[in-house]
C-alpha positions in Angstrom: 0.0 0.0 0.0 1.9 3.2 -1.2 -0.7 5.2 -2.3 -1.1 8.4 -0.2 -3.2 11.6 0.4 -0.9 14.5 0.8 -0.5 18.1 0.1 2.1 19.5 -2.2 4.4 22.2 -1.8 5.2 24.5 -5.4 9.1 24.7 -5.2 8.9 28.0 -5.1 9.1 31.4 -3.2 5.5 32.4 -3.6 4.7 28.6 -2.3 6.8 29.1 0.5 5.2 32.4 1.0 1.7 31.3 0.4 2.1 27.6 2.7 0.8 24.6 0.9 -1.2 24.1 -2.4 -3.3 21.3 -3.3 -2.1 17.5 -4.2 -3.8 17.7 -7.3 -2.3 20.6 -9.0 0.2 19.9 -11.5 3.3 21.4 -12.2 3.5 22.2 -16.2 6.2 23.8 -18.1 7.0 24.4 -22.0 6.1 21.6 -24.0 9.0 19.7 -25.9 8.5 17.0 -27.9 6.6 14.0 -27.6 8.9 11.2 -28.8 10.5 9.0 -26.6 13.8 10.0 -26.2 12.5 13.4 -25.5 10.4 12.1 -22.7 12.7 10.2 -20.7 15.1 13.1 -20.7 12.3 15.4 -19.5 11.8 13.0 -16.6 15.0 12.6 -15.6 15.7 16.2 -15.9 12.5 16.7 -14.0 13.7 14.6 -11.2 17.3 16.1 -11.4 15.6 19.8 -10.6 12.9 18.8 -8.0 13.2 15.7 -6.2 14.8 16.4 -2.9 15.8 13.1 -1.5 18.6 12.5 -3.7 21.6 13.1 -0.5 18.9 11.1 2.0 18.7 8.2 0.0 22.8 8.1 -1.2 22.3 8.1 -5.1 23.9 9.3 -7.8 21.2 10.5 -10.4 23.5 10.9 -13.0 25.3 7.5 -12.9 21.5 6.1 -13.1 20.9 8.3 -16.0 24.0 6.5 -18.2 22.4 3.6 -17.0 19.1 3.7 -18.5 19.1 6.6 -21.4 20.8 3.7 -23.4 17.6 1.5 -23.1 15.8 4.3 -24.6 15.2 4.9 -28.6 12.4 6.3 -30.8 11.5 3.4 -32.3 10.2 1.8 -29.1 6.5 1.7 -28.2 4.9 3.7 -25.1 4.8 0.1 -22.8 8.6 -0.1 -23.2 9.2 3.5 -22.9 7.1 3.1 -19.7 9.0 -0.1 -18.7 12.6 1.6 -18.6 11.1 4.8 -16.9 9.7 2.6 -14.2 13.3 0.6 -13.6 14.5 3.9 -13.3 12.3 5.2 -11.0 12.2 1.8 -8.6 16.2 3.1 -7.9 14.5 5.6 -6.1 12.4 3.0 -3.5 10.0 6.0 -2.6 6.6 5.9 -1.6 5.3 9.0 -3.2 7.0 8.2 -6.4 4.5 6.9 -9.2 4.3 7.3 -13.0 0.9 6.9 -14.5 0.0 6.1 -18.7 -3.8 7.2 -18.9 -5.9 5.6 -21.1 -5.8 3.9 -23.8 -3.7 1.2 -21.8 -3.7 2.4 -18.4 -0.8 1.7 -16.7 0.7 2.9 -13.1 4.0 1.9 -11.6 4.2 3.1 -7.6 8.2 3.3 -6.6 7.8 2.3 -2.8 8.1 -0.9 -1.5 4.6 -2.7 -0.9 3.2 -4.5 2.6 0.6 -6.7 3.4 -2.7 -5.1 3.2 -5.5 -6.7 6.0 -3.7 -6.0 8.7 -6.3 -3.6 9.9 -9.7 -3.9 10.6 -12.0 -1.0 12.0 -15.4 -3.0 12.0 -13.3 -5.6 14.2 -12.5 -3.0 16.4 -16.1 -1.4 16.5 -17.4 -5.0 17.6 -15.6 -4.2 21.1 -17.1 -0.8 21.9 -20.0 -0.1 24.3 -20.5 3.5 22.6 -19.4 5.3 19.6 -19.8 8.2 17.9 -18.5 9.1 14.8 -18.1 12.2 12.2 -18.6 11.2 8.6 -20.3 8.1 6.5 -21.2 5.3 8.7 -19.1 2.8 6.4 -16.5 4.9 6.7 -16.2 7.4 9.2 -13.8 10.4 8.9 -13.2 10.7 12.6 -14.8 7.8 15.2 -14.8 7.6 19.1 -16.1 5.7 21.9 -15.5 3.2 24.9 -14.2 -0.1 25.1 -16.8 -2.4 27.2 -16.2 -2.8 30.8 -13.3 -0.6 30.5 -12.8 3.1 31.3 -10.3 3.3 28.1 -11.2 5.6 25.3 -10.6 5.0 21.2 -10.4 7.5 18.7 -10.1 6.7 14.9 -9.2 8.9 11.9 -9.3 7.7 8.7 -7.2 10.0 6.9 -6.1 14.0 7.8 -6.9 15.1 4.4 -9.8 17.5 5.9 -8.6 21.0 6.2 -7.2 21.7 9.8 -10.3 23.4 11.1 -12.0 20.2 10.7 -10.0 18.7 13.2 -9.9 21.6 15.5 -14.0 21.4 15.9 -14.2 17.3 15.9 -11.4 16.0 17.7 -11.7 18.9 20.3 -15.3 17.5 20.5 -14.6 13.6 21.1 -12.2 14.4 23.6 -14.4 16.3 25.7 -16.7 13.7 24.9 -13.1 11.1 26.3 -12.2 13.5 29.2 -13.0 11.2 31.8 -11.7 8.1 30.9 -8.3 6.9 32.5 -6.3 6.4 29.4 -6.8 6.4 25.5 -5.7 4.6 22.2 -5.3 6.5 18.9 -5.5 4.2 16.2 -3.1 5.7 13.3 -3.1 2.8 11.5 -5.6 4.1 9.3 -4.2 7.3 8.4 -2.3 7.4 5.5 -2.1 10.6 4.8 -3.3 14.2 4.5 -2.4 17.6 5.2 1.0 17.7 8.0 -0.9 21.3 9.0 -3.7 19.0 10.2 -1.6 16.3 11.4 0.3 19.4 13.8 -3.3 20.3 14.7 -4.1 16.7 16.1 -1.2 16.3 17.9 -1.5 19.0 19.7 -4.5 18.0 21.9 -2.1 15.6 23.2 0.7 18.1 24.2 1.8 19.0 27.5 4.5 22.1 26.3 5.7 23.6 23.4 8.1 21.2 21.4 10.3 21.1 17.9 9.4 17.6 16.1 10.0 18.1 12.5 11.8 20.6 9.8 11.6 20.5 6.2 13.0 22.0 3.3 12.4 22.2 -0.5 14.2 21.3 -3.8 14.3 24.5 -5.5 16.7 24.1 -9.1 19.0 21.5 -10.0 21.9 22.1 -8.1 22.2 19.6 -5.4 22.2 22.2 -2.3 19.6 24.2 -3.3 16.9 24.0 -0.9 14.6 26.3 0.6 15.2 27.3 4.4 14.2 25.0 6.8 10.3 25.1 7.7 10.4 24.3 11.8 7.0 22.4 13.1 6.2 22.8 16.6 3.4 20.9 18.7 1.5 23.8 21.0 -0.8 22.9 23.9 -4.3 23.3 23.1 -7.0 24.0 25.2 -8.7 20.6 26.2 -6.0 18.8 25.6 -6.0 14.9 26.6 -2.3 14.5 28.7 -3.2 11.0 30.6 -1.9 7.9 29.1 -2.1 7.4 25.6 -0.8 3.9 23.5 -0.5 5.3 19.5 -1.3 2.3 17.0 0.8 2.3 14.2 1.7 -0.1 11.3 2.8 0.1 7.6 -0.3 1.6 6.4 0.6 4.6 8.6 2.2 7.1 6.0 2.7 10.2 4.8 0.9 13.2 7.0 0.2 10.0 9.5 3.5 9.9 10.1 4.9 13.8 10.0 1.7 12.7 13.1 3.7 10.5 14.4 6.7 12.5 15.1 5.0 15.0 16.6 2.6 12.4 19.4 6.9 11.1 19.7 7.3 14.3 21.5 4.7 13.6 24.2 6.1 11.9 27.1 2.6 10.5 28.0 2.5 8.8 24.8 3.9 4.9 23.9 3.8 3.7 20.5 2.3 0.0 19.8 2.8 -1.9 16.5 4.6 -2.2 13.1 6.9 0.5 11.8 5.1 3.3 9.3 5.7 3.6 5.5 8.6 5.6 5.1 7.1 8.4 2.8 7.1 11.9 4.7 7.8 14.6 1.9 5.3 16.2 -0.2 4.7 15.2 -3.9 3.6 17.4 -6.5 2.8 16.0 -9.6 4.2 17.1 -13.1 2.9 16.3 -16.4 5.2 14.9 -19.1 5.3 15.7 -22.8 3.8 12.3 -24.0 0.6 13.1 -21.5 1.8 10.8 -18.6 1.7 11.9 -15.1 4.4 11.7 -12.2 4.9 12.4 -8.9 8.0 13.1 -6.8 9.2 14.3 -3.5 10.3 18.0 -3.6 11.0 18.4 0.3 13.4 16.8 2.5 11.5 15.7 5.9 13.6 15.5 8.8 12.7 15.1 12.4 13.8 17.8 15.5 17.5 16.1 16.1 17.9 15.9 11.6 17.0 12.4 11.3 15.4 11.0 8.2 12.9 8.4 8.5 12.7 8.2 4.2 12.5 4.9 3.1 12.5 3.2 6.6 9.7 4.1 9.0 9.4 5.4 11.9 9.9 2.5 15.0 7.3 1.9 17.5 8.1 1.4 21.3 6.9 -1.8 21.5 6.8 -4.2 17.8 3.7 -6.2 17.6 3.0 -7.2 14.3 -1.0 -8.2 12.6 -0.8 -10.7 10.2 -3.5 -10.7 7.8 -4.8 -14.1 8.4 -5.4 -13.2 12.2 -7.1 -10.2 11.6 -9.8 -12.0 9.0 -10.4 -14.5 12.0 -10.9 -11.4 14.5 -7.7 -11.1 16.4 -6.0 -7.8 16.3 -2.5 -8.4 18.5 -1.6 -4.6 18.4 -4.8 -3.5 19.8 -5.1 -6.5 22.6 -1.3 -5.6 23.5 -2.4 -1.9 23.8 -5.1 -2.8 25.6 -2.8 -4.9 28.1 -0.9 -2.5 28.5 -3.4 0.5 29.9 -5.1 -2.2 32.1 -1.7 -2.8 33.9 -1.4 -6.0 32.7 
């Protein structure tokens, strides 16, 4: 599972000026031409100006350029033009790398590595509350809370942070007033996988005690290789109401993108232990650019870094505790992360 909500940053200074921009805009330039040759330069080149993960990840862009521009001719049809460009782009191992063919012939090659998907089950998790409430389509709620039965342990449930922050301002804020009395609380992020990192700061900080640094970016802005933006520092603030007893944070490999710029900022909150698998390993922002031939890619502009300069790219971000679903026991109604969550805020 690599595919991911997130918003884009324009590598640009009226982006930086302006904040973020949606995930669906495209970024389009003068039009060259349409033959093949043509078209894997102009991705390559594309990457060489705006992908910004090139130091992170320790590769050499243009020693993968002699490697592949000789696979590459005009005589060769769009599905093996598409098939080099994909080789290429699997050096890169990145989950908010893709490439897409429209129709006729549809194609899409994702970049990232990809996980077992099942190893989640929210309907499985419903069967075990004694009240819930919920924000959103009843087959698939945006934000859900409740109880667990004879318990005094709380659950809250996003499905994605794609809403605008103010959405999360006025619902979270409401379940946990709704949660304020209950001894201790698990935040299921294993079904966020992604969003807007504005909202995911906005979360997080209902759980904050003080004022802390958890993340920094910066942005690819041309194609020499130090050319970033400044560095963008993210802070978790208290907010009023906030929810500072114990909390256990679900995580697993489905957690990516703005779930897990989320996750480094509920790190920073001493009252918070993480339970589960490791996340994706896809933090930047990915713009998408069309290319001459009328395919569609995305890449990571920024450079995501937590509050000591540590990239997570590629990896994931550990939990405390590793507890692993499998598929197969979630289909036959055991969910080990949340029992061992559950052990653990019963003192067990």
């Amino acid at each position: 599972m690599n595919r991911f909500i997130k918003t884009s940053f324009f590598t640009s200074l009226l982006v930086y000026g302006l904040g973020l921009v949606s995930c669906n805009e495209l970024m389009l330039g003068k039009e060259p031409s349409r033959i093949p040759i043509s078209t894997f330069e102009y991705l390559w080149s594309t990457f060489n100006d705006h992908y910004g993960l090139f130091e992170v990840k320790q590769l050499d862009w243009e020693e993968i350029h002699a490697e592949f521009s000789g696979q590459v001719s005009n005589q060769m049809s769009d599905d093996e033009l598409f098939d080099v460009c994909s080789e290429m782009l699997s050096r890169l191992n990145d989950g908010h790398v893709w490439l897409v063919k429209p129709n006729p012939g549809f194609r899409r090659f994702d970049s990232g590595p990809s996980y077992p998907e099942g190893t989640f089950d929210l309907d499985l998790i419903r069967e075990h509350l004694s009240e819930e409430t919920f924000f959103g389509p009843t087959e698939n709620p945006l934000v859900l809370f409740g109880r667990f039965k004879n318990t005094n342990i709380g659950y809250l449930y996003l499905d994605h942070l794609g809403e605008a922050p103010g959405f999360y301002e006025k619902h979270v804020k409401t379940a946990l007033a709704e949660l304020a009395n209950t001894d201790e609380l698990i935040l299921d992020a294993r079904g966020i996988e992604g969003g807007d990192d504005r909202s995911a700061q906005v979360v997080a900080s209902f759980f904050a005690k003080e004022t802390k640094l958890y993340m920094k970016t910066r942005f690819k802005q041309s194609a020499k290789p130090a050319d970033f933006s400044n560095w963008i520092l993210w802070e978790v603030n208290p907010k009023s109401g906030a929810y500072t007893k114990p909390v256990v944070l679900l995580t697993d490999r489905g957690t990516g993108s703005a779930g897990e710029t989320f996750t480094l900022a509920m790190r920073q909150n001493e009252t918070v232990e993480i339970i589960g698998n490791f996340t994706y390993g896809a933090f930047s922002d990915n713009p998408k650019w069309e290319l001459p031939n009328g395919w569609i890619v995305a890449m990571s502009t920024g450079d995501f870094r937590d509050q000591n300069g540590n990239s997570y790219e590629g990896i994931g971000l550990e939990p405390d505790e590793l507890m692993v679903n499998t598929p197969g026991e979630v289909s036959e109604g055991t969910d080990r992360a949340l029992t061992r969550a559950l052990s653990i805020l019963l003192g067990n």
